[in-house]
Each structure stands twice: as C-alpha cells, then as structure tokens.
C-alpha positions in Angstrom: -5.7 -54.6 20.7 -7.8 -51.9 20.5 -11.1 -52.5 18.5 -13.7 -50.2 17.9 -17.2 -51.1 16.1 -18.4 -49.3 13.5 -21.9 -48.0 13.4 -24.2 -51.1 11.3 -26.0 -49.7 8.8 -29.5 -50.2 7.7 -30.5 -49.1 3.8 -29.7 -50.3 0.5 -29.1 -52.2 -2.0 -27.3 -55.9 -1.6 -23.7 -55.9 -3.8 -21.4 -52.4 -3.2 -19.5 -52.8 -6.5 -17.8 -56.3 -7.1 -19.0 -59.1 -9.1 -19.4 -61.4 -6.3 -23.1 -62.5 -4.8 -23.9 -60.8 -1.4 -24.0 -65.0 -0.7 -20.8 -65.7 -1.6 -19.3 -63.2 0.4 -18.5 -63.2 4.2 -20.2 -60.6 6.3 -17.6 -59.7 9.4 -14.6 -58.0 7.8 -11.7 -56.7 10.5 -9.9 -53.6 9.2 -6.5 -52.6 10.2 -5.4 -48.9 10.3 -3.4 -46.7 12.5 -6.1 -44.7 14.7 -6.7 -41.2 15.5 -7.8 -38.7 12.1 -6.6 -40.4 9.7 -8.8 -43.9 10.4 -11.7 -41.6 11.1 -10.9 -39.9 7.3 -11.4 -43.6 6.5 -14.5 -44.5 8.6 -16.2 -41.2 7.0 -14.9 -41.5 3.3 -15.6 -45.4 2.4 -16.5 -47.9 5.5 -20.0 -45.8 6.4 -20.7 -45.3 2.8 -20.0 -49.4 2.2 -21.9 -50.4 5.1 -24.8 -48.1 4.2 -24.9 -50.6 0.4 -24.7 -53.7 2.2 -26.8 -53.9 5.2 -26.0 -57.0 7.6 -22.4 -56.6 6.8 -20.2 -55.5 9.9 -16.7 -53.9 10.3 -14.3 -53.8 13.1 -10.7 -51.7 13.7 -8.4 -53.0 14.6 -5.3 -49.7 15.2 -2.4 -52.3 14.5 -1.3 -51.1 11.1 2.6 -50.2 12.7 2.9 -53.6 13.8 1.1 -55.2 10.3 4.3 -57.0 9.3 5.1 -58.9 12.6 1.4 -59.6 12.7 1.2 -60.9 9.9 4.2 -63.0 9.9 2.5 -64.5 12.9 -0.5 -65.1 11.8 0.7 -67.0 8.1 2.9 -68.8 11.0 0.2 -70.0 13.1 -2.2 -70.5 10.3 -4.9 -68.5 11.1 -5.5 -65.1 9.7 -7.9 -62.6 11.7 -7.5 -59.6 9.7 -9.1 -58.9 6.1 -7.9 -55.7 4.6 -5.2 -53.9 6.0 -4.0 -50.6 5.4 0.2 -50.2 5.4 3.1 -47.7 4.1 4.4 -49.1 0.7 7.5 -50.3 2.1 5.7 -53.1 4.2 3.6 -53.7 1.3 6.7 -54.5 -0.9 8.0 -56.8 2.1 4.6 -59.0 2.9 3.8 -59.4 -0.7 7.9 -60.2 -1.5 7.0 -63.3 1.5 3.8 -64.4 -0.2 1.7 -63.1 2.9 -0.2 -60.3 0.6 -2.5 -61.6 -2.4 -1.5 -59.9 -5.5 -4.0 -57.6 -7.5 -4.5 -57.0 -11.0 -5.8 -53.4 -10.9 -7.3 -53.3 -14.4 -9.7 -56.6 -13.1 -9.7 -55.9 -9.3 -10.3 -52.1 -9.3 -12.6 -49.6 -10.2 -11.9 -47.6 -13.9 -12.2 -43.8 -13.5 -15.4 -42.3 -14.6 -14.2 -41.3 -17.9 -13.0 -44.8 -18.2 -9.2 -44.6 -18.2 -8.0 -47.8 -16.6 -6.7 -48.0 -12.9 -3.5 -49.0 -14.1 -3.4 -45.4 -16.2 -5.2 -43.7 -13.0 -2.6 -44.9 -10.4 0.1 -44.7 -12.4 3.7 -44.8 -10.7 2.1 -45.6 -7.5 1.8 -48.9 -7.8 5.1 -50.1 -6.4 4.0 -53.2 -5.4 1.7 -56.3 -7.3 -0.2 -56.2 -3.6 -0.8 -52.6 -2.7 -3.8 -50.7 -3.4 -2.7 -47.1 -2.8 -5.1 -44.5 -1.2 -3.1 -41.0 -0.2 0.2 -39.8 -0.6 1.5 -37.7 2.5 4.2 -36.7 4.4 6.3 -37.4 7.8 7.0 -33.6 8.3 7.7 -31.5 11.9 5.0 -29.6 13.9 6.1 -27.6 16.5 4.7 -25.2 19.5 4.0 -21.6 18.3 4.4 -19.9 21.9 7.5 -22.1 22.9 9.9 -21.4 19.8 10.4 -17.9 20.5 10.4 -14.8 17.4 12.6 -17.3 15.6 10.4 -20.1 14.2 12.3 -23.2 13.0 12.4 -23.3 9.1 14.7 -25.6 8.6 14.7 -29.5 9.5 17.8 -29.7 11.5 16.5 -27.5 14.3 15.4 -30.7 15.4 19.2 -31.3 16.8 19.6 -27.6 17.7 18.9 -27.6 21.2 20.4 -24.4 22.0 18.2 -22.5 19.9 15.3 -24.5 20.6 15.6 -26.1 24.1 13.2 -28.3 25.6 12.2 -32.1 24.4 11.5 -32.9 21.0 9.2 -36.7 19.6 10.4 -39.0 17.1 9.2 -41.9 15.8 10.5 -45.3 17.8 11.5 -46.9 14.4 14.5 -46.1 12.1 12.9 -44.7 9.0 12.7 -40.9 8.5 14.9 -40.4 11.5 18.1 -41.9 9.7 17.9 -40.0 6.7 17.1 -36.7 8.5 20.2 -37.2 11.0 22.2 -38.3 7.7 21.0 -34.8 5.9 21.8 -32.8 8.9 25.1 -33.9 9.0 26.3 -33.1 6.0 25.3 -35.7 3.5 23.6 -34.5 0.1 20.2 -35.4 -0.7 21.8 -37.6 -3.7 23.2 -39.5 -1.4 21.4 -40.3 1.5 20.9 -43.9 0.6 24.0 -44.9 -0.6 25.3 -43.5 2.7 22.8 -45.4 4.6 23.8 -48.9 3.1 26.7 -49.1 4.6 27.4 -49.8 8.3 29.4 -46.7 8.6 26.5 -44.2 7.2 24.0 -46.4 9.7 26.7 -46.1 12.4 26.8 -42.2 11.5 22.7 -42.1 11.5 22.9 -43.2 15.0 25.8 -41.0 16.3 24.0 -37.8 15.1 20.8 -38.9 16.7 22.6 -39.5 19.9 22.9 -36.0 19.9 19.4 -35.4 21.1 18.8 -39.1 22.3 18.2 -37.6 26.1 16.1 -34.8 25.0 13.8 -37.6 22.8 10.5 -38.6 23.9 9.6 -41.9 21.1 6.6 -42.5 19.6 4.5 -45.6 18.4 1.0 -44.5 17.2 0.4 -41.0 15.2 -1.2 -39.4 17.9 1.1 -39.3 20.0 3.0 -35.9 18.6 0.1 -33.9 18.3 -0.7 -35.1 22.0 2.1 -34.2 23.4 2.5 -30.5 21.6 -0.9 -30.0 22.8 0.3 -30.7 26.1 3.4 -29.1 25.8 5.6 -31.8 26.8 7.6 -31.4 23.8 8.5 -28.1 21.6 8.6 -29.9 18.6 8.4 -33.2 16.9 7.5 -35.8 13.6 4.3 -37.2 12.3 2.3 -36.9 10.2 1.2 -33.9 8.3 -2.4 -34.8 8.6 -2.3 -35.3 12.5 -0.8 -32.0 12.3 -3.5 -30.5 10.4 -6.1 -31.9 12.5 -4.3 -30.2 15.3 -4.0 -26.6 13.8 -7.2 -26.4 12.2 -9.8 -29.1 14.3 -8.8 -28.5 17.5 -6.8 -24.9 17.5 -3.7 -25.6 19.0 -0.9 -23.3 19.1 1.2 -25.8 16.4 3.0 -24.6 13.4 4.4 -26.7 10.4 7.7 -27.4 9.6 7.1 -28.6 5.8 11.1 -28.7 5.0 12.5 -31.8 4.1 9.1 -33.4 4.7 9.1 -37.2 3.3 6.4 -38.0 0.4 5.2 -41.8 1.3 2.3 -43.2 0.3 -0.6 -45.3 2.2 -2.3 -48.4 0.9 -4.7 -51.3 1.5 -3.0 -55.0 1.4 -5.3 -58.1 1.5 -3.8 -60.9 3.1 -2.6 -64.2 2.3 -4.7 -67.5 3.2 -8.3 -66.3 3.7 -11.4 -68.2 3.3 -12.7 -67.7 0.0 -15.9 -65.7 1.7 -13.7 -63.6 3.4 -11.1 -62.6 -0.2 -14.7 -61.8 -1.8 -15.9 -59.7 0.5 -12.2 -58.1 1.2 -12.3 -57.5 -2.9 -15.6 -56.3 -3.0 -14.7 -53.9 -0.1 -10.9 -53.0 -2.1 -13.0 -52.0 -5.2 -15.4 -49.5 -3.6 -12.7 -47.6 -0.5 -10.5 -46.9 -3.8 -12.4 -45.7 -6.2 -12.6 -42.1 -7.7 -14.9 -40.5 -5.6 -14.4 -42.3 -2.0 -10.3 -41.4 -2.5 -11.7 -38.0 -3.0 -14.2 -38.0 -0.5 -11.1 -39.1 2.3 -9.4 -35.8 0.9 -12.3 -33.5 2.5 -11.5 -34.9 5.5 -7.6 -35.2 6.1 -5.0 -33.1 4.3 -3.7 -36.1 2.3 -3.4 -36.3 -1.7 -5.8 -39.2 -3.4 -3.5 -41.7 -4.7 -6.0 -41.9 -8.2 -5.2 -38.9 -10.6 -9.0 -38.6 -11.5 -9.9 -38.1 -7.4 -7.3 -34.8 -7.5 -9.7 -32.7 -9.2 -13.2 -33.5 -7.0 -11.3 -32.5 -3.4 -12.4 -29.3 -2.6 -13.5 -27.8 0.7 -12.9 -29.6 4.2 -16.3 -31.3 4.8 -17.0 -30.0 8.2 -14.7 -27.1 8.3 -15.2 -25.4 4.8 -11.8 -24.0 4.2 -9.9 -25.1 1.2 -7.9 -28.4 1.2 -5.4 -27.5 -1.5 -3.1 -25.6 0.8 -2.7 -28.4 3.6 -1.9 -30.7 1.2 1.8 -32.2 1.4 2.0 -31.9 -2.3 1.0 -28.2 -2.8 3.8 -26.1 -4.4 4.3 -23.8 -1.5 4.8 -27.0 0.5 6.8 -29.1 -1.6 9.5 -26.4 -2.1 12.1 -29.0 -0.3 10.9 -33.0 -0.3 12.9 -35.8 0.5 11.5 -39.1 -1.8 11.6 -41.9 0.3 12.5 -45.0 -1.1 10.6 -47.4 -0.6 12.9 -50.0 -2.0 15.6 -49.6 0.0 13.5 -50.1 3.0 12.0 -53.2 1.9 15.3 -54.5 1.7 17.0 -53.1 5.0 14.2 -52.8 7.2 14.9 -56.0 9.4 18.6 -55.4 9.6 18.5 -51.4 10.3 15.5 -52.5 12.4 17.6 -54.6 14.8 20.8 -52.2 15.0 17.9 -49.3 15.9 16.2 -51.0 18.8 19.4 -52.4 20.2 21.1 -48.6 19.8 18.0 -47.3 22.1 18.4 -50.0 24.7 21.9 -48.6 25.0 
C-alpha cells in the first residue's frame, strides 16, 4: 500500500468540532481515498485545516478506496481494523453498511447543521442513500479524449467509444463492470429506461459483454483514476473514462491537449464510511474528524479545488473561483446545465445488489 504522511501541524486550539475531549480521542487516524487530485482536493479542503485545530494529531493515506470493500471484509474477518474513515462510491457504502462492517450515523446528532441552522438531514437531502455514508461531492464517470488525435471531427457522442473506424487507436476503461455495462447496453440499442432491467438478466449481462468485446483488443484497463489522464497525456490512448475531475485537472492544471466528452456522463456520488469494530478512541476521533471534513464550508472549500459539486445544498452557493487557478468553477462542474444536457443516473441500488455476481462474470470474461 501506498501511504503518504500528511504535513503535522502546529497551532490551535484542542477539540475541531465534536463533543468528545481531545483525551478521549485517539491521535493517529489512517484515511482511505483514491489518490491523485481528487485526495489532494481532500488534503487541501479538510485534513490540513483539521490538523491545523488539533495539534499532536497525525493523518496517514492510505489510496485503497477501489479495493475498500474486500478490505474491509478482511479486516472484520481477521479482527483487526487499520483504517478509520474511509472514503467510497455510494454503492459500496450501501454494501458494507448492509454486512454490518460500516457504523451507522444519525446526521442530525453526528453532523454539522448549516450555518443558518437547517438540519443536515434537510441539507443533504436525497443523498443520503445509505444509514452509513456521509456524502461529500457528486461527480461524474464521463470520456476525455486527445484534441490533436481525433481529427476535425471531435467525438460528441458516447458510443464513439466503440467506433474504431472513426476514431482508431486504443481507448481506457475502467477494469470493473460498472459504467462500462450500461454504456455498451446504451450503445447497442437499449433505451435509457431500460438499461437496468436489461442488465438483470443474464442475457442483457451476456449482451454488455458481447458489445464490449468489440473493442476488448483495442482496451488498455484501468485501476486507479490517474491512470486515464496519464495515458492521454502520453498518448497511448485517443480516448478514455474517469473521472471528470481528473479530466479537469488535466485540461486546466497541467494544459494537455484533452477534451471532454460530457454525454451520457454518470452522476455518482462520493462519501466518507467509518468502519465497524474500532476502539472507542479511534470512533471518537473518526466522528470528531466526520463532523468537521463535511461541513458547509470545508465541502465548499474541496469545490475550489476539484470540479466536483458539494454534496450539502448550503456549500453550493460559497464555491466560487478555483483557489489557485482563479477561473470560475461553475462551468467544470458535472452538474452545470450545459453539461448535464444528457446524464445517465446510476443506480446505486442495483449495484449494491449485483455487484459480486456481475463482478465475477466481468473478471472471468477478461481472462478470456
């Protein structure tokens, strides 16, 4: 595992903003995320700022989030837990807190109220799919693709993904059935409506696959979010998935020749879990911590510097600029209107439930 320490810092006062005595609570707290811009959004927004209020308290990364539910399972199974918060999509959240391996929350006593004091409940509203998840940014799976390699015909569409004629060359997915079943599902023929009633059945799974074994030899997979806006930079591939905040810190950070392919980009949403069977030292601290990374102003503050929505309806109006670039965040966010023109809703459900099985029939169709 790859860890990386965070800076220790050295001011302030003793208790961030839980209840609990700076005594009571444990001071080593491991973090899980997925890496690259999106962890340093959450290193910048809420784990500098915490450490800042509670000097002698340490943090450590550890980029494991894709792997949280068979980590998890394994640690519950061996009875020891390393990890203290841990940030996951909604579906795994649904799926650890469904085994008992996620501690619920009660929003209205665990979280912070909004500054005018409407309730978290009120503030995250519909997001809350889950009694365990603590929802930080909505954002999208969506395409990027290489500027000088598509030719005067930029892909607008989603299924130039399986046109290789127009666009040859070798295209990234992600090495995991979500997103890529639905998309081969919706570029061969099936309605939106009815992409997951299609997908329930082992002959709309079996149909997934076959469309994606159109392109399976032109398909370089990917594990960690990085690895798309790697290999456009390098121009390994002419086009492929992530997300749209690794693709934004592509275009705008670093200036490469990407473009965005926002059609049929999949809203999901991104979330903190605590885990199961902690020391009582360790949930305190992992509460105290909860309460302040998901508050109004810290879910805003992560919005100046990725291009993902605040999960809290009260952070929406405080993004503004980029905090280091200075351009306006509102139009590289997934859920701008020029942007959301054509979404597909993922559901989060379904993939709590079918995960394990669709799982299995994936990795055994790409060892084919």
């Amino acid at each position: 595992m790859k860890l990386t320490k965070t800076l220790l810092a050295t001011t302030a006062l003793t208790v961030a903003t839980g209840t609990a005595f700076a005594d009571d609570m444990a001071n080593d707290m491991t973090l899980v995320s997925w890496g690259g811009a999106y962890q340093n959004s959450q290193q910048k927004a809420y784990v500098e700022p915490y450490l800042e209020m509670n000097p002698g308290v340490t943090a450590v990364w550890d980029e494991s989030s894709a792997e949280a539910v068979a980590k998890l399972r394994a640690m519950n199974e061996a009875g020891s837990i390393t990890w203290d918060v841990v940030d996951v999509v909604a579906a795994d959240a649904i799926r650890l807190c469904d085994e008992g391996l996620a501690l619920e929350i009660d929003p209205d006593e665990d979280l912070a109220a909004a500054p005018d004091g409407t309730s978290a409940t009120d503030d995250f509203g519909d997001l809350l799919v889950s009694d365990c998840f603590i929802p930080q940014i909505v954002y999208s799976t969506t395409f990027g693709y290489r500027t000088d390699l598509v030719g005067d015909t930029p892909p607008t569409e989603v299924c130039a993904v399986f046109d290789t004629e127009t666009y040859p060359g070798k295209r990234s997915l992600e090495k995991r059935p979500i997103n890529n079943m639905e998309w081969a599902l919706l570029c061969d023929g099936v309605a939106k409506d009815d992409v997951y009633d299609v997908l329930a059945t082992d002959e709309g799974q079996q149909q997934a696959l076959d469309k994606l074994a159109t392109i399976k030899d032109d398909v370089i997979w990917w594990s960690a979010g990085a690895d798309t806006p790697q290999l456009l930079a390098d121009g390994e591939v002419i086009m492929g998935s992530t997300y749209n905040g690794r693709l934004f810190a592509a275009i705008e950070e670093q200036d490469q020749p990407i473009g965005m392919l926002w059609d049929a980009q999949v809203f999901d949403l991104d979330g903190w879990i605590i885990p199961a069977g902690l020391s009582p030292e360790r949930e305190a601290r992992a509460r105290d911590f909860i309460k302040f990374a998901t508050d109004t102003q810290r879910l805003a503050d992560q919005a100046k510097y990725i291009s993902y929505g605040p999960a809290r309806a009260s952070s929406a109006p405080l993004v503004g600029q980029h905090a280091e670039l200075g351009i306006d965040m509102a139009p590289h966010m997934p859920t701008d209107p020029d942007n959301a023109a054509n979404t597909f809703l993922y559901n989060y459900e379904f993939w709590a439930d079918y995960r394990d099985d669709i799982d299995a029939k994936f990795q055994a169709w790409l060892a084919q």
